[in-house]
N, C-alpha and C positions, 0 to 999 in steps of 0.2 A: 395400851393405846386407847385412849379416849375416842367416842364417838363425833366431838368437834374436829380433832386430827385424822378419822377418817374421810370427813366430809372435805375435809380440806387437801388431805392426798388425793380421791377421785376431784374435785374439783382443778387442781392441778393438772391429774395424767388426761383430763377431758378436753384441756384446754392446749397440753403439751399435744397431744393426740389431733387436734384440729388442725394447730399449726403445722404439724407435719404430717399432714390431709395436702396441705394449702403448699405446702411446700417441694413435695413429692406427687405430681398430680397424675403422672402417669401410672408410675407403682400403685397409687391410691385408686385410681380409674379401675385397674388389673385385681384388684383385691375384693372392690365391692361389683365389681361382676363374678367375681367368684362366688361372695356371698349371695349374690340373687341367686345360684346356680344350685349351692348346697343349702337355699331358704327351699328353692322348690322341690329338690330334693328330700328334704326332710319334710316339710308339708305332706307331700306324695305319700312317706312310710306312715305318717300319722294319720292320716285321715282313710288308707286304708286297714290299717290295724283298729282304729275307730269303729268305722263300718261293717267291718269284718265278724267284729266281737259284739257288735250292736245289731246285724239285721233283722231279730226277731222283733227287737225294740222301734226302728226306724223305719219310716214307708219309704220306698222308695229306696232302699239302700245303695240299690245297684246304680244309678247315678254318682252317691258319694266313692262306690267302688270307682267307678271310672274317672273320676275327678280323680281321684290318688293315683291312679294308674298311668294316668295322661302326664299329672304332675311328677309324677316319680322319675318314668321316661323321659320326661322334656330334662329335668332336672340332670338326668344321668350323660345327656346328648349336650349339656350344655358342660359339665364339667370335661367330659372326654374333651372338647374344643372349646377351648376359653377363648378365643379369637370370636368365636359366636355369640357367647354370649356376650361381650363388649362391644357387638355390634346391634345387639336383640335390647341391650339396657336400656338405652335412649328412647328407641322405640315402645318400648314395655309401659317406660316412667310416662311417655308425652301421651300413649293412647287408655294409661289409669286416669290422669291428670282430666284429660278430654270429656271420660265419661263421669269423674264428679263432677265435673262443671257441666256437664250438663244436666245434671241429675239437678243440683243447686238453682240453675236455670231454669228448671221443672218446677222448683219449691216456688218459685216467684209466680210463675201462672198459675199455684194450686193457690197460693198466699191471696194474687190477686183475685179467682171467681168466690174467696170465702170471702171478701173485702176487709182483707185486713189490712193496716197501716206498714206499710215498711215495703212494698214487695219488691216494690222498683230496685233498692239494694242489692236483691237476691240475682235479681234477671240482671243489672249490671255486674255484677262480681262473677257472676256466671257465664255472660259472655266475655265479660277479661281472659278467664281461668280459659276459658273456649278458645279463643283466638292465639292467645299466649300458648298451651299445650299445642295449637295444629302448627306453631313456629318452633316447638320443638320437637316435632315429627318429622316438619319440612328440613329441619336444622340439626341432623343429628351430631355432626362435631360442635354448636352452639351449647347442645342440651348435653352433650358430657361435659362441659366446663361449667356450666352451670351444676348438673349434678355433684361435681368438685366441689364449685366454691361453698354452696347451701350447706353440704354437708362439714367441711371445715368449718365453716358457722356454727352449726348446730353444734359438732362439739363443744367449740367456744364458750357460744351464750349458757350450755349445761353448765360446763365447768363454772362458768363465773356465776351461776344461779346459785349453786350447790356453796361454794364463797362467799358471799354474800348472806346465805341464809344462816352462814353460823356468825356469822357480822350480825345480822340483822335482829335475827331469835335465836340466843343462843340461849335460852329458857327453855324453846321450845328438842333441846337436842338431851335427849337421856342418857346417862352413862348406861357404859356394858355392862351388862351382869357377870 
């Protein structure tokens, strides 16, 4: 198997894979709240195996302990009820979303007392991102269809990049050894 025809199988199953994202929305809802479940799960064992093995190394270790701790649990309480966590996603994704944009919206008032060119950008995109995440807090059957569609996207747009790119440069794709 050539490495052009590998780019071209995952560009396919990314793109097969979206559409039945898009197609399946509920089973797809049910699955990646699973995965947020066994993401903070597994974060939880890593970053206390991390800390654990590192506190001579790390100040403050006991903080990274309890972060893993807190993660690991949340993580375990969320896989025992998957009803919860399909409830906690929306919420989770709109109040991350919240505090980039506002952090972003922070970079515009740092950009603006340095006087630099652009900042207004930052403060508008940030209060978008701002108002846009508190509609999907406020909106959590909105923000799991949304969470759907983006994400059937994203596979999409992968898959057709990764096809494309051996369309595009196929100079740049090296056979396997």
């Amino acid at each position: 198997m050539t490495n052009k025809l590998v780019f071209l199988v995952l560009g396919l199953l990314f793109i097969g894979v979206g559409i039945a994202v898009f197609c399946t929305p509920l089973t797809s809802y049910a699955a990646l709240a699973t995965l947020f479940s066994i993401t903070f799960l597994v974060n939880g064992l890593l970053e206390l195996g991390y800390y654990i093995t590192q506190k001579e190394k790390v100040y403050g270790y006991g903080w990274g302990v309890s972060a893993g701790i807190l993660d690991l649990v949340l993580g375990i309480c969320l896989l025992a009820n998957p009803e919860l966590s399909e409830i906690i996603l929306p919420y989770f994704i709109g109040f991350m979303l919240l505090f980039r944009s506002s952090t972003i919206f922070a970079l515009g008032f740092e950009l603006l007392s340095l006087k630099r060119h652009n900042w207004g950008w930052y403060m508008l995109f940030g209060a978008l991102g701002f108002l846009f995440s508190l509609f999907l807090i406020l909106n959590p059957l909105f923000a799991a269809i949304t969470i759907i569609t983006w994400t059937s996207l994203s596979f999409i747009t992968i898959g057709i990049s990764k096809i494309l790119y051996i369309m595009l440069y196929p100079q740049n794709i090296q056979p396997i050894l």
